[in-house]
N, C-alpha and C positions, 0 to 999 in steps of 0.2 A: 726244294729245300731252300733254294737261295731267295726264290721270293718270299717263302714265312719268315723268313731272319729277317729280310729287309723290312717289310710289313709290321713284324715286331718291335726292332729299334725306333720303325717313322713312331708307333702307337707311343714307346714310351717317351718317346721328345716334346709330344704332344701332351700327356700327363704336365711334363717339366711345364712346359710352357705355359700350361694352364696356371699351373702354380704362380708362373711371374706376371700373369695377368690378373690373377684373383689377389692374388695378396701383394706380392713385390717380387721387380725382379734381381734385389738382392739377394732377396733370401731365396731364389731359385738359383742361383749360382753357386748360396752358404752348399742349398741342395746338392747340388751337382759336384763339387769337389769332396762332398762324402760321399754320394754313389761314385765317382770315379774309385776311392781309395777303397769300398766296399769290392768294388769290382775284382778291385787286387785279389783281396781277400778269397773274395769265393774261386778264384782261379788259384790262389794255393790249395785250397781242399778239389777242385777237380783236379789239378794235378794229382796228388795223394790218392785219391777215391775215383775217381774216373778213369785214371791211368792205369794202376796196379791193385786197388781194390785195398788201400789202406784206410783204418779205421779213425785218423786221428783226432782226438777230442780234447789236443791240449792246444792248438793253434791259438789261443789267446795269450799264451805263455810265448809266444815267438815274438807273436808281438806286442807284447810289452818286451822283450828282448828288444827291437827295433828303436822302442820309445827311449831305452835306456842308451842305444846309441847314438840317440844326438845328444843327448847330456853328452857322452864322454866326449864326442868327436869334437863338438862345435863350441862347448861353454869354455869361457876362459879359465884355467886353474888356478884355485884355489890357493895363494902362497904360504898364508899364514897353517893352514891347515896341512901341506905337505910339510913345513917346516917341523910342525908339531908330533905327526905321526906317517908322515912318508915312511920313512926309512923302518922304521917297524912293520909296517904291509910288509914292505920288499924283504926283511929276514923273515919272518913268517911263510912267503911266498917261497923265498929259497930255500928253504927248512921243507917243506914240502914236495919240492919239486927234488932234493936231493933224495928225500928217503922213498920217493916213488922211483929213482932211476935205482938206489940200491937195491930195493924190495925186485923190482925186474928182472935185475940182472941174477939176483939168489933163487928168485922161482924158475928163468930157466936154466941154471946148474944143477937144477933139483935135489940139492944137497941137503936142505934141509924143508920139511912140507911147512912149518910153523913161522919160520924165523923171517921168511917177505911179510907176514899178516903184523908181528910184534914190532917189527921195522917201521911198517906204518903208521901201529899205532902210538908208537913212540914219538915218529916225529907231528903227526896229529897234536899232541898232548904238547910237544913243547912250542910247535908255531898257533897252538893258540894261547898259550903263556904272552905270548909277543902280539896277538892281534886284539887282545881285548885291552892290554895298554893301549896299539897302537889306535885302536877303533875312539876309546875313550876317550884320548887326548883330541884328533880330529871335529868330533861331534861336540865338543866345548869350545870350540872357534869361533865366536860368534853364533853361536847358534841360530838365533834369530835369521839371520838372512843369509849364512853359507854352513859351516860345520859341516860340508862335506868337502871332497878332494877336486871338484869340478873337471871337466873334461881338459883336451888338448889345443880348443881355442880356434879350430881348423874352419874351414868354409862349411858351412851346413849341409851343403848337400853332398858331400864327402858320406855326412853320416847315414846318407840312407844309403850308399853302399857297404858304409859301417854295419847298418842295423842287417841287412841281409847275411853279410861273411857272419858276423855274433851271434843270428839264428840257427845260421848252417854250422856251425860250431857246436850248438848246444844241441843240434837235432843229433850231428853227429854222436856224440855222446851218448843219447838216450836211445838211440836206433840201435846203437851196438848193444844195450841192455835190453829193449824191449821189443826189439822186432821179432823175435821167434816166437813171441807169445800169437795165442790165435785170437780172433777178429775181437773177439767181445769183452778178451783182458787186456787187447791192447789199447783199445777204448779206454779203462778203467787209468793202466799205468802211466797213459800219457795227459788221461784231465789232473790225474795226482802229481804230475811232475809239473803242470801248469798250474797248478796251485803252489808248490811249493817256488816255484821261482817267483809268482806275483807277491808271497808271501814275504821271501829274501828282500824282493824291492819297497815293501811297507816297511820295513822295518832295519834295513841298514840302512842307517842316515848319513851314513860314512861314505857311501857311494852313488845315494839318488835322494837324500835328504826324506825319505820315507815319505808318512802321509801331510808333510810339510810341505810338500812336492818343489818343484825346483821350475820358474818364473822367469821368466824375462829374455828366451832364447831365443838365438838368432835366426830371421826369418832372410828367404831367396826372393825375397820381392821386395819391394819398398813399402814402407812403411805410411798409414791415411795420413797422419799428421804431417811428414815431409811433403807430400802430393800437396795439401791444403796448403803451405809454406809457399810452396814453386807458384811461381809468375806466371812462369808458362802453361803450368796447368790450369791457372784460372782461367788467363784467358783461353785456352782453348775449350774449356765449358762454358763460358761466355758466347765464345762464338758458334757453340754449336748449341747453346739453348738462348738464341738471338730473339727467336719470336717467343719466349715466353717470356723472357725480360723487357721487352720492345713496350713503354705506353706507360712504365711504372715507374713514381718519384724515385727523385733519388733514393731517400731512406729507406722506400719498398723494394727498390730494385736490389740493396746494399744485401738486405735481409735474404731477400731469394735465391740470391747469387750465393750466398753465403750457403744456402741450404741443398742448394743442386752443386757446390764443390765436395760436400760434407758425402752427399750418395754417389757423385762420380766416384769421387776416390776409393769410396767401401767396393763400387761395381771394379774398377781399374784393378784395385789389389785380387779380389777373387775371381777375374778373368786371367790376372798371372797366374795366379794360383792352379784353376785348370789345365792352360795350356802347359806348366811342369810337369801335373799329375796326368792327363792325356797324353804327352809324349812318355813318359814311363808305362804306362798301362799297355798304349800299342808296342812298344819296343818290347813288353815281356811278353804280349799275346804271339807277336809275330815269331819270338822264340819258341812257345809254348808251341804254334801250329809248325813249323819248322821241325820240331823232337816228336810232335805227336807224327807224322807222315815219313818217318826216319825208320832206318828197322832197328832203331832202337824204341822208338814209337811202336813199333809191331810187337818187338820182343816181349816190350810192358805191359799190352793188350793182351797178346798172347799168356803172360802167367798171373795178369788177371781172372781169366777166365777158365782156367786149370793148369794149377801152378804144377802137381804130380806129373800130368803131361809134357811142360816146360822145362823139371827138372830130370824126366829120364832124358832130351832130348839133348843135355849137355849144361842146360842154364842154370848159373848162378842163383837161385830166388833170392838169397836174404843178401848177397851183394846187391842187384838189382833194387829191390826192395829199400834199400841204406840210401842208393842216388836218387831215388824218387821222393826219399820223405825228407833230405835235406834240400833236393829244390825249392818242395813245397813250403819248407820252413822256411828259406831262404826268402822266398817271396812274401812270406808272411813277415816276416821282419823288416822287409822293404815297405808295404804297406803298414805298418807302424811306426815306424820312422817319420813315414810320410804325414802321418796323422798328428803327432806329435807335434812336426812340424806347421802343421797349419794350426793346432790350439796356441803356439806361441808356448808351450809349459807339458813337464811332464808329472804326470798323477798319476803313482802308482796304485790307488784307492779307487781308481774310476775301471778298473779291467776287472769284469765279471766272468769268470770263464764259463759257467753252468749260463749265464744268460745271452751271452753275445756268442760263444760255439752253437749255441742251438739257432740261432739268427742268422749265424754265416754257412750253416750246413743247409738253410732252407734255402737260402739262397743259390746254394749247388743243385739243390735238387731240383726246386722249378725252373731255373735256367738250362736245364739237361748236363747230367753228369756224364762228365766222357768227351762232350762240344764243349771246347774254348768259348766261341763266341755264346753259347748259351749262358756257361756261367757267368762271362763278366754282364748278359742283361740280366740274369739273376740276381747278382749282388747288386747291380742298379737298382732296376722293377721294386725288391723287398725291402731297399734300405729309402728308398720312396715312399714306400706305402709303409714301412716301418714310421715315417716321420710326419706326413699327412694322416696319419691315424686316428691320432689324436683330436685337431680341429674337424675330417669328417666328424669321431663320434659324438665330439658337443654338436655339429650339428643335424645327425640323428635322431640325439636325445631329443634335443629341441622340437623336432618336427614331431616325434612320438608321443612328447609329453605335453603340446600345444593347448590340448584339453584340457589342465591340469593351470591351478591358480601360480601367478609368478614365483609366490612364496610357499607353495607345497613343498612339504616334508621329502615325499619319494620323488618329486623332481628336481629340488635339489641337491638329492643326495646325490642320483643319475649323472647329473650335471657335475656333481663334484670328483666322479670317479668316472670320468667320461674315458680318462686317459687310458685308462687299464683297456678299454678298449679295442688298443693293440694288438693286444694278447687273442683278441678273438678272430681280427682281421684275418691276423696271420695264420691260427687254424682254420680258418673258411680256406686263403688264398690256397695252402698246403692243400687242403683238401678236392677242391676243384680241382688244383693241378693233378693230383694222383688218380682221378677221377675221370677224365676226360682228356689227361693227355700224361699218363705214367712215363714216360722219359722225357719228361719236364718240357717247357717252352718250345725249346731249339733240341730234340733229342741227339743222340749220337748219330753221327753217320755212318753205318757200316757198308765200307767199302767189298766187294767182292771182285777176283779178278776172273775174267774170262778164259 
């Protein structure tokens, strides 16, 4: 088993590198700091599904949760606009939070079945009296470039400890509502709770500036433009691209140099970028293998695979079940955050949940659901071939349609919808995989003891 994992990861380093040979090895790096973050990903859903056999199909709703915490964490706040409608959130929020502690405390006196439900709705009714002033007034702050409340202004990568606790917060939430449904409505309630949050963040611009999205945040590496600035950076690509500068006038040499600081700097900034998103990835896998090999690891296997048996036997299921899909949320929000953070900007217009859940779940499964290190080469392997998909299929078409004049009708239509492409790679890869090796890549290991 330890030689096909090993074998696997050399195969896919060698895909990457192909990549940086054929094309650039920029843009094998852009690669590789989204397979890292994909990696994330697919190891929140084999947490969830590998672990304890949860079904969840709103993971994109986490993470955009994630995304939405680095706005709040790291963006500098917004003064004009808490000036305008701070204080209205906050009685709004108070009004809320009182009549859910009164509503509490009358449902457990039981004195009356009706009067916690009216309690609510009352104060429902009067803190949003107070939020649609306060919403209004915020969102006419400039609109243009702020009209919303901006974050806390904090270091950036605070926020992807941010965006994990604000996932596990909202899982929390939804878990206590939807975890006793069984496998195939819990599927259903938790893509609908991931639509309704991606929807909340389209459309309050009071708190993530909607599909105007929110620009210009702060990054944990330096910036190309600074590196192109510093002295020292040139000449250190000076001296280390000495022989290809060496023989050229000046004004050639000015031009070159100029043009090998412009690609250091792109490589320097997304080699930082990996080694943040690779130490995050191993730190959670190492957690992940550590819980899975725990007999709380056992316990979760164990009413995976017949939870009736786990609960005569004393266990918890739907406690159990509540810590396993707030990890996995957890990490999904970690991995949003992360994402966010390397676009520079959060879009809450670009999370597809119906397109990107069915991407991150392939990803679990042909990387072997149940094996940590399978899924994160699954969320690599898929989000590779997710993105190389495209230049193979133009050049498939190409080769297929050779025979066909430059300017035919049905070759360049081919050609023009090469992209969609995609969509086929990934039911072949699925398919092989289920085909010749049903517990994915890296299957599980099932240990037995002696």
């Amino acid at each position: 088993m330890h030689k096909r994992t090993l074998i696997a990861y050399v195969l896919f380093f060698i895909l990457l590198a192909a990549v940086g040979w054929g094309r650039s090895w920029s843009l094998a790096l852009t690669v590789l700091n989204l397979c890292l973050i994909s990696a994330l990903m697919s190891l929140a859903v084999n947490i969830q599904w590998g672990y304890a056999g949860l079904f969840n199909v709103g993971i994109m709703g986490f993470a955009a949760l994630g995304g939405l915490a680095v706005v709040l964490v790291s963006h500098s706040p917004v003064a004009a606009a808490w000036e305008a409608g701070g204080n209205g959130l906050l009685q709004a929020l108070a009004i809320i939070i009182i009549s859910g502690v009164i509503a509490t405390v009358l449902r457990r006196q039981r004195r009356n079945k009706w009067l916690p439900t009216v309690i609510v709705i009352i104060g429902i009714l009067v803190a949003g009296h107070f939020y649609q002033a306060a919403t209004s007034a915020i969102e006419s702050v400039n609109s243009a470039k702020t009209g919303f409340l901006g974050g806390l202004g904090l270091p950036v990568l605070l926020s992807w400890i941010g965006g994990g606790l604000l996932a596990a917060a909202a899982a929390w939430l939804v878990g206590k509502i939807a975890l006793g449904l069984r496998a195939d409505y819990l599927a259903i309630a938790t893509l609908g709770i991931s639509e309704i949050i991606i929807a909340v963040l389209k459309h309050e611009d009071w708190l993530s500036r909607g599909v105007k999205n929110v620009t210009g945040l702060a990054r944990p590496v330096p910036r190309e433009i600074i590196l192109q600035q510093s002295d020292t950076f040139v000449r250190a690509v000076e001296w280390f691209d000495r022989s290809a500068l060496s023989g050229l006038d000046e004004a050639a040499r000015e031009a070159t140099l100029h043009t090998l600081v412009i690609n250091a700097s792109s490589i320097v900034v997304k080699l930082c970028y990996a080694g943040l998103f690779l130490a995050v990835l191993l730190t959670v896998l190492l957690l992940c293998e550590l819980a899975l090999n725990s007999p709380w690891g056992r316990m979760m296997r164990a009413i995976r695979d017949d939870e009736t048996a786990a609960a005569a036997l004393g266990k918890d299921v739907k406690k159990c079940h509540l810590q396993i899909f707030i990890l996995g949320s957890a990490i999904a929000g970690i991995a949003g955050a992360m994402l966010t953070t390397l676009d520079g900007q959060f879009t809450p217009g670009a999370y597809h949940p119906l397109r990107f859940t069915f991407l991150i779940w392939v990803m679990a499964i042909v990387g072997g659901a149940g094996n940590n290190l399978g899924a994160v080469l699954g969320g690599a392997f898929i989000w590779l071939m997710w993105v190389e998909a495209e230049p193979l299929g133009i050049k498939l078409v190409d080769v297929a349609t050779i025979w066909l004049d430059n300017d035919n009708a049905l070759r360049l239509h081919l050609l023009a919808n090469a992209q969609h492409m995609r969509l086929l790679f990934m039911g072949l890869v699925l398919l092989l995989v289920m085909r010749f090796a049903p517990g994915g890549i890296l299957p599980e290991r099932v240990r037995r003891d002696d």
